[in-house]
C-alpha positions in Angstrom: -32.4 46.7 0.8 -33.6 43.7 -1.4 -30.5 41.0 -3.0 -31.2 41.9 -6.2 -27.7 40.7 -7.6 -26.6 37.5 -8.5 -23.5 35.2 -6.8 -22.6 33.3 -10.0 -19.7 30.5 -10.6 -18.9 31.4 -13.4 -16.2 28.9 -16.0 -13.4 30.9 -15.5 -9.9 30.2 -13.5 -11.4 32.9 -11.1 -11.3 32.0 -7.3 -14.4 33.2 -6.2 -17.8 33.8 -7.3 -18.7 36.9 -9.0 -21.7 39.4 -8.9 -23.7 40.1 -11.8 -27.4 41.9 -12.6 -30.9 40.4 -13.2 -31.5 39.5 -17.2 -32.7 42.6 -18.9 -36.1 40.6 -19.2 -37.4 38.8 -16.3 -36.2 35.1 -15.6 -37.1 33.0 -12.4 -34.0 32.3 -11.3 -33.1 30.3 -8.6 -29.4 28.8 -6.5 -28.1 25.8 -9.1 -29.7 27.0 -12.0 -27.0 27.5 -15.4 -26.9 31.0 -17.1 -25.0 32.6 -19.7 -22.9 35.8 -18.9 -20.4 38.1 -20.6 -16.7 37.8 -19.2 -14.8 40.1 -21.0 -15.0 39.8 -24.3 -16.2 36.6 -24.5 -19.3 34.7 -23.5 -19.0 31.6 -20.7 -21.6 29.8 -18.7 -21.8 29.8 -14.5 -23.8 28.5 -12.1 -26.1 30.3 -9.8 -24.9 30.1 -6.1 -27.2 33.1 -4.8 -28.3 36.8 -4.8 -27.1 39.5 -3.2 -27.6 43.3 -1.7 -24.0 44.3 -2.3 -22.5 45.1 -5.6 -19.0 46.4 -4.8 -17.8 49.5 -7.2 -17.5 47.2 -10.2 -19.8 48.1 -12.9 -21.6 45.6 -13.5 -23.2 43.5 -16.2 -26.6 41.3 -16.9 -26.9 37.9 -17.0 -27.8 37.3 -20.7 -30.0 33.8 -20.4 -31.0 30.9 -18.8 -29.5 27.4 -20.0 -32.6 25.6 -19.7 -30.8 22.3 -21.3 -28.8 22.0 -18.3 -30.2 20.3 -15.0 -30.8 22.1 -12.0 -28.1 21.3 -9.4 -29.4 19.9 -6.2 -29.1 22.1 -2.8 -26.6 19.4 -1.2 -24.6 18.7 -3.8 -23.7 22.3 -4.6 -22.6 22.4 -1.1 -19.9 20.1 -1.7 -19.4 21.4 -4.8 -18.8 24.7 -2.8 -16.6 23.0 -0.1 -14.4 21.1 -3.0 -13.4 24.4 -4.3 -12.8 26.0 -1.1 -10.8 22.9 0.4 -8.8 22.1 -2.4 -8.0 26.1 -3.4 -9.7 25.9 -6.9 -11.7 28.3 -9.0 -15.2 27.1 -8.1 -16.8 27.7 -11.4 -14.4 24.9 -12.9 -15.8 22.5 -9.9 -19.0 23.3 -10.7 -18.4 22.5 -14.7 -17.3 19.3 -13.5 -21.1 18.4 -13.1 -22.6 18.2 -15.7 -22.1 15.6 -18.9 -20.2 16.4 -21.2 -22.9 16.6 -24.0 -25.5 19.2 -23.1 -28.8 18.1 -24.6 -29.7 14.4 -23.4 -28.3 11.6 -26.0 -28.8 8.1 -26.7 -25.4 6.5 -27.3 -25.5 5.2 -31.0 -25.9 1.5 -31.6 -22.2 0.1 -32.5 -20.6 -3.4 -33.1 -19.1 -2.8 -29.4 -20.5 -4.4 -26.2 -23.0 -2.5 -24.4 -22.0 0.2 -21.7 -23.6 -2.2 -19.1 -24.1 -6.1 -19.7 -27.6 -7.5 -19.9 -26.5 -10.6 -17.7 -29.1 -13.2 -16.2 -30.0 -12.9 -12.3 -28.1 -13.8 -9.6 -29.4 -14.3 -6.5 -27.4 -13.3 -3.4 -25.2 -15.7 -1.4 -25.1 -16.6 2.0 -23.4 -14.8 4.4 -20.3 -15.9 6.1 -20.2 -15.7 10.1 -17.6 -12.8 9.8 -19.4 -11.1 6.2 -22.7 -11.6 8.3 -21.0 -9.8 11.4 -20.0 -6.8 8.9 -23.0 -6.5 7.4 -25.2 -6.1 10.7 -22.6 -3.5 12.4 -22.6 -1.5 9.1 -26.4 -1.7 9.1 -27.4 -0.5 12.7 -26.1 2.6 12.5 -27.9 5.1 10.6 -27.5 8.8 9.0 -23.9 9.7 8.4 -21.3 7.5 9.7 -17.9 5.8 8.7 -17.2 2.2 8.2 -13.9 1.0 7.1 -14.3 -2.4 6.2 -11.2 -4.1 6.3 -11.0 -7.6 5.3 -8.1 -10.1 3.8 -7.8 -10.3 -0.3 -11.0 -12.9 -1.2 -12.7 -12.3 2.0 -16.1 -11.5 0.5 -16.3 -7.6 0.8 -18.2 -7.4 -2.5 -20.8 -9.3 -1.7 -21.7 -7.2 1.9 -21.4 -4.3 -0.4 -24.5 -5.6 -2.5 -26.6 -6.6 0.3 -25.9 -2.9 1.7 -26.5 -1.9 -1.7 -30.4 -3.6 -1.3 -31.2 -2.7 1.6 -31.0 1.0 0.2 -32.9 0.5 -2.9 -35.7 -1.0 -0.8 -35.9 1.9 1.2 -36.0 4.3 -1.7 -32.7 5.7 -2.4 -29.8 5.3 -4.5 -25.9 4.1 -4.2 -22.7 5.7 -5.2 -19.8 2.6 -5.8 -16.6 4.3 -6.4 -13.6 1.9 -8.0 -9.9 3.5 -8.3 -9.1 2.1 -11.3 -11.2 1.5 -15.0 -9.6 -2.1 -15.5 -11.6 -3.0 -11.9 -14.9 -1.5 -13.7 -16.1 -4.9 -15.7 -15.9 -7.8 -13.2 -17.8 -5.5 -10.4 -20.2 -4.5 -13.3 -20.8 -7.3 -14.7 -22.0 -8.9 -10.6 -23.6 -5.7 -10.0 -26.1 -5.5 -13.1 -26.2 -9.6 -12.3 -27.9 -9.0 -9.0 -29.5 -5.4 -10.3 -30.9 -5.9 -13.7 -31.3 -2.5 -15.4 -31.0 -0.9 -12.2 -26.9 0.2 -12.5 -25.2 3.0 -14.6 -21.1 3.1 -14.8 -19.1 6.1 -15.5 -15.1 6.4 -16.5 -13.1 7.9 -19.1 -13.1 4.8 -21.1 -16.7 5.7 -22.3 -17.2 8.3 -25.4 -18.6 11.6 -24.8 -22.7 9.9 -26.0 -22.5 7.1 -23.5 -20.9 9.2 -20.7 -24.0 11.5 -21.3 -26.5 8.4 -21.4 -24.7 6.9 -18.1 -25.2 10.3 -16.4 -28.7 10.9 -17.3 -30.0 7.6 -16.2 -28.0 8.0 -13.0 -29.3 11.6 -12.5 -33.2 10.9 -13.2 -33.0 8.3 -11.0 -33.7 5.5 -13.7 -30.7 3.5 -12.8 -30.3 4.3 -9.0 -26.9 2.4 -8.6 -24.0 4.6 -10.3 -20.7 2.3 -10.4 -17.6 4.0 -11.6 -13.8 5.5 -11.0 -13.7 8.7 -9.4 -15.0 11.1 -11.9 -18.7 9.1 -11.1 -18.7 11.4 -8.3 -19.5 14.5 -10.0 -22.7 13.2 -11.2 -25.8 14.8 -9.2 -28.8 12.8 -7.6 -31.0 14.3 -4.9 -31.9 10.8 -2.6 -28.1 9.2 -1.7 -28.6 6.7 0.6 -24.7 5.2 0.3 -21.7 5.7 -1.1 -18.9 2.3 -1.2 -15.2 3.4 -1.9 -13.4 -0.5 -2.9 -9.6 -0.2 -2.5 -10.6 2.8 -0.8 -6.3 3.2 -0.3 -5.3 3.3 -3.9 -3.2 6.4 -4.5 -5.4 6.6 -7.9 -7.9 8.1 -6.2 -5.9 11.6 -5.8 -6.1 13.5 -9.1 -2.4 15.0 -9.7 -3.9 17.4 -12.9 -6.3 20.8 -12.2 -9.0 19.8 -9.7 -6.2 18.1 -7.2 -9.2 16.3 -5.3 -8.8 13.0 -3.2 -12.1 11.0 -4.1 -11.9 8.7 -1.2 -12.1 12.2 1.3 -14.2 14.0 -1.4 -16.7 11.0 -0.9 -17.0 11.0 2.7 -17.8 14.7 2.9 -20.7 13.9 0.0 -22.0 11.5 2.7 -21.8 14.1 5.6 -23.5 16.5 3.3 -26.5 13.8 2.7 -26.1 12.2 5.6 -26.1 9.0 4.6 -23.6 5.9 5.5 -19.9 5.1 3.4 -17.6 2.2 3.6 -14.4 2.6 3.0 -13.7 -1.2 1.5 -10.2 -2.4 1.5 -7.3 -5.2 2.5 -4.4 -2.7 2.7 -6.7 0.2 4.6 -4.6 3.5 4.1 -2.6 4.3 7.2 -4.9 7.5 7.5 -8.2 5.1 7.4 -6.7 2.6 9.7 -5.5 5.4 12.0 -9.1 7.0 12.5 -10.9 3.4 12.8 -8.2 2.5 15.9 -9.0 5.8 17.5 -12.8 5.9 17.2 -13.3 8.0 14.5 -14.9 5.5 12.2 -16.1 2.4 13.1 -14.1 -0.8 12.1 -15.4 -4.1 10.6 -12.6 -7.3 9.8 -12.9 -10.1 8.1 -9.6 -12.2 8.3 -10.5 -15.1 6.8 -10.9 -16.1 3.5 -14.9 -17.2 1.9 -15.5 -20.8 2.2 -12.4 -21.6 4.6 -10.1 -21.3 1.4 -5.9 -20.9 2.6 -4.5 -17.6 2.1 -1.3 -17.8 -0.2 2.1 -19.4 0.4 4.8 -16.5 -0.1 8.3 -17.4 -1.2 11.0 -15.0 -1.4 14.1 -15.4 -3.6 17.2 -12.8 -3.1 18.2 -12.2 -6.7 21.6 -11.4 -6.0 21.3 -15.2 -5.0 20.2 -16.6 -7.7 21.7 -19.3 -9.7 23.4 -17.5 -12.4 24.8 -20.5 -13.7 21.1 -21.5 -15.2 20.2 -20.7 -18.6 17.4 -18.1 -17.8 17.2 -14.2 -18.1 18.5 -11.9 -15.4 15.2 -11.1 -13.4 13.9 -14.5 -13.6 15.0 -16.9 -10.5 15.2 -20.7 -10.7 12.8 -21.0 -8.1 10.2 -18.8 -10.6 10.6 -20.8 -13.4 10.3 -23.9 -12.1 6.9 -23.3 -10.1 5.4 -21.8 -13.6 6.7 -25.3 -15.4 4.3 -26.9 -12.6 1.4 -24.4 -12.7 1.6 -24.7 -16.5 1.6 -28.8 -16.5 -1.6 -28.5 -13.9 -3.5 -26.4 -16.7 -3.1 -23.8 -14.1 -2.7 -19.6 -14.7 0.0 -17.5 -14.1 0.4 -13.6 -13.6 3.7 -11.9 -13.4 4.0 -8.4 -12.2 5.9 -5.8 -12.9 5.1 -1.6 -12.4 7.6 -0.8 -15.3 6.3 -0.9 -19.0 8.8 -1.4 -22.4 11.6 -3.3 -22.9 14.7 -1.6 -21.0 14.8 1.2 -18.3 17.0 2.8 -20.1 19.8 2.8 -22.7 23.3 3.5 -21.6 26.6 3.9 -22.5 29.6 2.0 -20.9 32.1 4.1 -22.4 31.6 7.6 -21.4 28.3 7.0 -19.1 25.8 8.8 -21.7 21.6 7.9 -21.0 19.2 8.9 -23.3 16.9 11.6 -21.8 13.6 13.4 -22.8 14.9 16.6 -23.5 11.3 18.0 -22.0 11.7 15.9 -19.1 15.3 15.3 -17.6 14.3 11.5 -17.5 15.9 8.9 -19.2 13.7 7.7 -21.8 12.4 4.0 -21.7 13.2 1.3 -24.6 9.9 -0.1 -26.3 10.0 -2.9 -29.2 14.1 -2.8 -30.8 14.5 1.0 -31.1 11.7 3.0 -29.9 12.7 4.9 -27.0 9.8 7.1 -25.3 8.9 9.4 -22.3 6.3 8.3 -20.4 5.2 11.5 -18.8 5.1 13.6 -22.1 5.5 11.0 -24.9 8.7 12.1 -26.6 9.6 9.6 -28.7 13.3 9.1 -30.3 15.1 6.1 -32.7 17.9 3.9 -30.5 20.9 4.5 -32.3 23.6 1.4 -32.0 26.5 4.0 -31.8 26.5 6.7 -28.6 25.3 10.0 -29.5 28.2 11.9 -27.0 31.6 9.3 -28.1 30.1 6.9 -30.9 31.5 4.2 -29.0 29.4 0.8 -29.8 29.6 -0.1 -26.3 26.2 0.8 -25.6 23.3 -0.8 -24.2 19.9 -0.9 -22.6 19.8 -2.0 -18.5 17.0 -2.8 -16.5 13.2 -4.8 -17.7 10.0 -3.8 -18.5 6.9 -5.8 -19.2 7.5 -5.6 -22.9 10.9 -7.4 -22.0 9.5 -10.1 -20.1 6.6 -11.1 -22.3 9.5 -12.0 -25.1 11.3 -14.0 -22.7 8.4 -15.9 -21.2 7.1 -16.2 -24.5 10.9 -18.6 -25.8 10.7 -20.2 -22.4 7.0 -21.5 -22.6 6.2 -21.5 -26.1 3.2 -23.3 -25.8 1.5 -21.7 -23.4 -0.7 -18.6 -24.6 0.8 -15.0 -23.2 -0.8 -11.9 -22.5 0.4 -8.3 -21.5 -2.0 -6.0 -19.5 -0.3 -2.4 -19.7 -0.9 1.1 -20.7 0.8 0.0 -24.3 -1.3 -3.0 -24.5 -4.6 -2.2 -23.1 -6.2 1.1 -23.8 -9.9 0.8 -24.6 -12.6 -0.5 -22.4 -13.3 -3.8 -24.8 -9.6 -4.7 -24.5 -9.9 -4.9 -20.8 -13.1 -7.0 -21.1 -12.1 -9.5 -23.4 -8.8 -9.9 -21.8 -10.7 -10.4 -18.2 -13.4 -12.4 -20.1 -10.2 -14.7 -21.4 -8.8 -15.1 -17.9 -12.2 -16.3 -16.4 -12.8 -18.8 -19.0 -8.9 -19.9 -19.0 -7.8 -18.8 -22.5 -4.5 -17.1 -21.1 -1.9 -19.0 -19.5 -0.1 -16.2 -18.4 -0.4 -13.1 -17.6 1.8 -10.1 -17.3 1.2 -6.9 -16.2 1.4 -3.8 -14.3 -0.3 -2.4 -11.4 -3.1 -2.9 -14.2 -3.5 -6.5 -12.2 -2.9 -6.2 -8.8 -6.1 -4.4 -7.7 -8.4 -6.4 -7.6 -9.8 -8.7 -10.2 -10.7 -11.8 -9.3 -10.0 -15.2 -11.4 -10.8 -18.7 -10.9 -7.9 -20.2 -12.4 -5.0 -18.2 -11.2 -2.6 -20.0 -8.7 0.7 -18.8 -8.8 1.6 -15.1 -8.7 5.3 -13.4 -9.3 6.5 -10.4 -8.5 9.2 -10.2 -11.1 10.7 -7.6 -8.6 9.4 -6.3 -5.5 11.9 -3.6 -4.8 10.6 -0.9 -7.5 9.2 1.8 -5.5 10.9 1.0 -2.0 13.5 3.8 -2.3 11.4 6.7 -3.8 12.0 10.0 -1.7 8.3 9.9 -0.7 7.3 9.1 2.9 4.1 6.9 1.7 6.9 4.6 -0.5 7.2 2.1 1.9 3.0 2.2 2.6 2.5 1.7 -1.1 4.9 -1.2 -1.2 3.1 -3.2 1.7 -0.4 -2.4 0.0 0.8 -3.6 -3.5 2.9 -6.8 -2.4 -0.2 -7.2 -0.7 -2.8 -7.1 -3.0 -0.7 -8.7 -5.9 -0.4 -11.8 -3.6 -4.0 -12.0 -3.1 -4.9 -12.8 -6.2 -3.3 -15.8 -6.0 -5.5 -19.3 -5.0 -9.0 -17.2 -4.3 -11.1 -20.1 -5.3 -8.7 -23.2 -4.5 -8.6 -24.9 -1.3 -5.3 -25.6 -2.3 -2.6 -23.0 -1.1 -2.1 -20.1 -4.0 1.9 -19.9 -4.4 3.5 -16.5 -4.3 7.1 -15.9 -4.9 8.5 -12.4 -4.2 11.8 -11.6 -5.9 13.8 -8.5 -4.4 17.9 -7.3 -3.9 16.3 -6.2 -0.7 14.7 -9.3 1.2 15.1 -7.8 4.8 13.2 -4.7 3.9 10.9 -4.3 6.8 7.8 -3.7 4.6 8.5 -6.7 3.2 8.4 -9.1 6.0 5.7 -7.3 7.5 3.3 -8.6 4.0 5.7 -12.2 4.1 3.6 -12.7 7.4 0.3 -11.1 6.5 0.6 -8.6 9.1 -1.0 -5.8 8.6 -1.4 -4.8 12.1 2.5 -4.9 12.5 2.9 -2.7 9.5 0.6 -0.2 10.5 2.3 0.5 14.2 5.5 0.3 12.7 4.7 3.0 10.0 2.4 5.2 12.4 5.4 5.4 14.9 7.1 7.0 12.5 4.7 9.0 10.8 4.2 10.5 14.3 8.4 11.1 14.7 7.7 13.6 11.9 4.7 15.1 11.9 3.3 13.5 8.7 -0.6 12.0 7.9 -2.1 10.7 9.9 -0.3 13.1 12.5 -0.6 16.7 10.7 -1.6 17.6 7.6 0.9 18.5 4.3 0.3 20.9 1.5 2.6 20.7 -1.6 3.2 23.7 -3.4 4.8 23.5 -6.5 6.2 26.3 -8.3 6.2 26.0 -12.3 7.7 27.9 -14.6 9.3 28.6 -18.2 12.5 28.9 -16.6 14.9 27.7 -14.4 16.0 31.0 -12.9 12.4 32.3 -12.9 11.5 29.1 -11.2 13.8 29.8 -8.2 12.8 33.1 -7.9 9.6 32.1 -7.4 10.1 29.5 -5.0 12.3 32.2 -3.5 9.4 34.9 -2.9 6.8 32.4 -2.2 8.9 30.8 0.4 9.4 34.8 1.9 5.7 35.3 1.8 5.0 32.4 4.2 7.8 33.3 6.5 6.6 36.7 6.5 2.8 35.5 7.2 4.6 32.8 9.9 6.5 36.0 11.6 3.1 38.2 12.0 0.5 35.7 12.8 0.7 33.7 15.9 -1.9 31.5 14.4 1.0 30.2 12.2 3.4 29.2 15.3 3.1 25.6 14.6 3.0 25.3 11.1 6.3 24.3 9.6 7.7 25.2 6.2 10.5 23.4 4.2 11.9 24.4 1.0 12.0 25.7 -1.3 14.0 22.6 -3.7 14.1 21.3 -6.9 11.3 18.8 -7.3 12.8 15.1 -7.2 12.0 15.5 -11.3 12.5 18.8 -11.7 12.3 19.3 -15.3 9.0 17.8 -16.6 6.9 18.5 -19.8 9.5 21.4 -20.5 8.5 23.3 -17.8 10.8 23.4 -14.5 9.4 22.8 -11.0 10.6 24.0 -7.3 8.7 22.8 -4.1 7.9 24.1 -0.7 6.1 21.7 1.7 4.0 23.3 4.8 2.6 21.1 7.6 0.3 22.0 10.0 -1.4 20.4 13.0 -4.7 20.5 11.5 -6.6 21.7 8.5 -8.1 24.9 9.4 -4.7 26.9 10.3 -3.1 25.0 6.7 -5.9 26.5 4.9 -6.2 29.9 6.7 -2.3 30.5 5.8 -3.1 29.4 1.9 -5.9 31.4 1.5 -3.6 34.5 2.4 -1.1 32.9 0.1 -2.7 32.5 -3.1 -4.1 36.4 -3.9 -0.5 37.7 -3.6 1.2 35.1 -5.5 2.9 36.6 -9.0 2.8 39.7 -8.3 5.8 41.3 -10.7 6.8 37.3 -11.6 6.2 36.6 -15.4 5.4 33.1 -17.0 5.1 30.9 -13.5 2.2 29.0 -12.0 1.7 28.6 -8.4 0.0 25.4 -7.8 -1.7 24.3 -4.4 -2.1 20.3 -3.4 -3.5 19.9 -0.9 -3.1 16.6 0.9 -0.8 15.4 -1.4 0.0 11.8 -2.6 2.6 12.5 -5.8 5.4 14.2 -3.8 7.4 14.0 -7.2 
């Protein structure tokens, strides 16, 4: 019997593919081709993944046409897009939508007053190699098809520029290069040295870009006419049928994990694009993820370090000051140390830069009263709601948005008050202390579009801020001449979350925050590190730069309780309307996998805890319970989902089951 039906992935929150007749009239049709089918009552696009004998007893209907505006997708890259959707438990046709741009019919994006997607810069040539870049570079080299490299070298070590020789190499030979950043503010210094070295020759994709010059980007990238695509990790979803390497910089940033639909790591995403083209990755980074580190140590990917800086330049000084400590005799604002102030007075008087850091945005944590203990919460959220400017007070995880009242809402007492700092707070203070010195704040509330961040890293390079503060907006790599004195206005946000990465995350981002102090000074950068918690083991681990230390440290303990690198997690979360449906939920689902645990000896070893409230269990209005499995490897973790997710809701009104798989927000 001939496959005269048709496997199609069809845009629909369907699991798996579904079967449909030939077009009434004949259409060459062939696997990665776009169609247009009924679904119910209502007309969708899919993706052809194949044909088939079977039909099932479903009655079935014809496809209705061919979308001949949308590109074919190549053989290899609809295998991963297959794999993706199977991994990471999500309807496939919503992967596969994922891949094309988001404007069907090829566009030129419009000529505005706004700098071009990709600079026009004059040509650099490239540099010479370091003894240890030089080292990297021929190890990475020599080994050919698919392999992994983490490259793991000390903040200012020269990683970028191994990554374009690697990059050259390939273009010589014919193929094309993926570079994958984990966050858009990193996009326009790498850009701006890539399409220095390759004129014409790179595309960049983010979600900074509007809808035309995300469809230009892709199209050049696609057809080959710019064969280097640089972007954050959506740039992974565009198509290209000659990959010859994929780079993932910072490859341990948590930013890489998407927390919303599609609940995809790039960085592991990536490496299976590479197996499925067989071509090389590096995994670039100074803080290598404990999972990275942990398969480089036991042979599973081949390691490269570089622990010394480029041209014999020091790595920082780092200073710590116990706040409790300080001198609160001085005239200064709570979170700002002696010790702080005075090393930004020098920095200042040697024309110097300056970056403070702080991952908490507004003025205040939040607003509380000393008479009867009432916060302000979101009422969608269960979080207490963060002071911005004198009397804004907002959610930052579904933008509720209130007036601060001087009198408490609960007792009307007057004795009411915000506690804690944000970035908002500390730009006013810095701004009384040094008011000569030009201030700039690089947050979510400050910096939005994709000029903003340019002009403000184009201001930093030619010495037009003073200082800087921001969020984790600045600690990830950017690069700037000037900048010689780096605080952390408080180190300790983020050691006590109940997450076991928390302590990883801190060492990675004390870290990298240090390091971009003093990159191009022969002179010492200065670093000083305030905390309540100076004895904090990740902590002294980064005081002494090692990394090494850190990572047994951690490992030993991630091996205590089965957690990554050591077995792999799954997170699911159960959502719903309400809180007593919620539990329910959580209830039966957590019954289901005992039930599959009790009848399958395959399961023996997996473990199941929950279910509980989620550490923010009320968020956008909807409540949340979790259940977290581990398993000694992947297989048996997905096996036991995949007879999870068909039964889930059955009799259970208005709640979500959602799957993460390798999880990084355990929130």
């Amino acid at each position: 019997m001939s496959d005269k039906y048709f496997h199609l992935a069809v845009d629909a929150p369907i699991s798996a593919p579904l079967t449909y007749l030939p077009p009434n009239e004949y259409i060459p049709l062939g696997r990665g081709d776009s169609v247009r089918v009924p679904l119910g009552k209502r007309t969708v696009d899919a993706v052809v993944l194949g044909k088939t004998s079977e039909c099932g007893d479903f009655e079935l209907k014809p496809i209705q046409e061919k979308i001949i505006e949308k590109p074919i997708l190549p053989e290899k890259f609809l295998g991963w897009l297959e794999w993706l959707a199977k991994y990471y438990s999500y309807p496939i046709g919503q992967v596969t939508k994922l891949a094309f741009p988001p404007l069907v019919k090829k566009t030129k994006a419009r000529k505005s007053h706004k700098s071009p997607v990709v600079p026009s810069l004059e040509r650099n040539k490239k540099l010479q190699l370091t003894t240890e870049q030089q080292k990297c570079f021929e190890g990475i080299s020599r080994e050919s098809g698919f392999n992994i490299h983490l490259l793991h070298g000390v903040t200012g070590s020269g990683k970028t520029e191994i990554y374009l020789q690697l990059i050259e190499d390939v273009l010589n030979s014919g193929k094309t290069a993926l570079v994958l950043v984990p966050e858009i503010s990193l996009t326009p210094q790498l850009l701006n040295r890539f399409s220095a070295r390759f004129p014409e020759k790179v595309a960049v994709i983010h979600s900074h870009l509007t809808d035309r010059e995300k469809t230009e980007q892709w199209w050049f990238s696609y057809n080959n006419e710019r064969p280097i695509l640089l972007g954050a990790r959506s740039a992974l979803f565009c198509p290209r049928e000659n990959l010859g390497l994929i780079i993932v910089d910072e490859e341990h940033e948590s930013s890489y994990k998407q927390d919303e639909k599609l609940k995809y790591n790039a960085r592991d995403a990536a490496i299976m694009l590479a197996k499925m083209y067989d071509c090389p990755i590096v995994l670039g980074s100074a803080t290598p993820s404990l999972e990275s580190w942990h398969n480089a140590k036991t042979g599973k990917y081949y390691l490269h370090q570089m622990n010394e800086r480029v041209s014999s330049r020091p790595m920082p000084e780092i200073k710590v000051v116990a706040l409790q400590d300080r001198d609160k005799t001085a005239n200064l604002p709570f979170w700002l140390s002696s010790l702080l102030y005075t090393e930004i007075q020098d920095s200042l008087a040697k024309k110097e830069q300056v970056a403070l850091f702080l991952n908490r945005r507004g003025v205040a944590q939040f607003v509380q009263c000393f008479d009867c203990g009432y916060t302000y919460e979101c009422p969608n959220c269960e979080i207490s709601l963060t002071l911005h400017g004198k009397s804004d007070l907002v959610c930052h995880y579904c933008n509720y948005t209130t007036v601060f009242k001087e009198k408490c809402p609960d007792c009307q007492s007057e004795n009411i008050s915000a506690q804690g700092v944000g970035t908002e707070q500390v730009e006013k203070d810095v701004s009384k202390l040094f008011p000569d010195a030009v201030v700039q704040r690089a947050d979510r509330d400050e910096i939005s579009k994709r000029e903003q961040m340019e002009d403000l890293i184009k201001n930093m390079e030619m010495g037009n801020i003073d200082i800087l503060i921001g969020t984790q907006m600045i600690a990830k790599g950017l690069d700037f001449p000037g900048l010689n004195l780096v605080g952390l206005i408080l180190a300790d946000v983020g050691f006590h979350l109940p997450d076991f990465r928390a302590s990883e995350r801190s060492y990675q981002l004390i870290t990298q925050v240090a390091g971009r102090a003093g990159r191009h000074s022969q002179v010492p950068g200065k670093v000083i590190v305030q905390t309540f918690n100076p004895q904090q083991k990740c902590l002294q681990f980064a005081l002494n730069n090692d990394f090494e230390g850190f990572c047994s440290h951690e490992l030993q303990q991630r091996q205590e309780l089965s957690y990554p690198p050591f077995g792999r997690l799954a997170l699911i979360r159960i959502v719903g309307n309400t809180l007593l449906n919620t539990q329910k939920a959580a209830q039966h689902t957590m019954h289901m996998l005992q039930s599959l645990k009790n009848h399958r000896t395959l399961y023996n070893e997996i473990k199941v805890l929950g279910p509980a409230p989620a550490p923010m269990t009320k968020l956008r209005n909807k409540y949340r319970y979790h259940i977290l499995v581990k398993s000694p490897n992947a297989q048996t973790l997905q096996a036991l989902l995949n007879e999870l997710a068909p039964d889930f809701g059955k009799g259970l009104s208005s709640v979500k089951l959602q799957i993460d798989i390798d999880p990084y927000n355990m929130m």
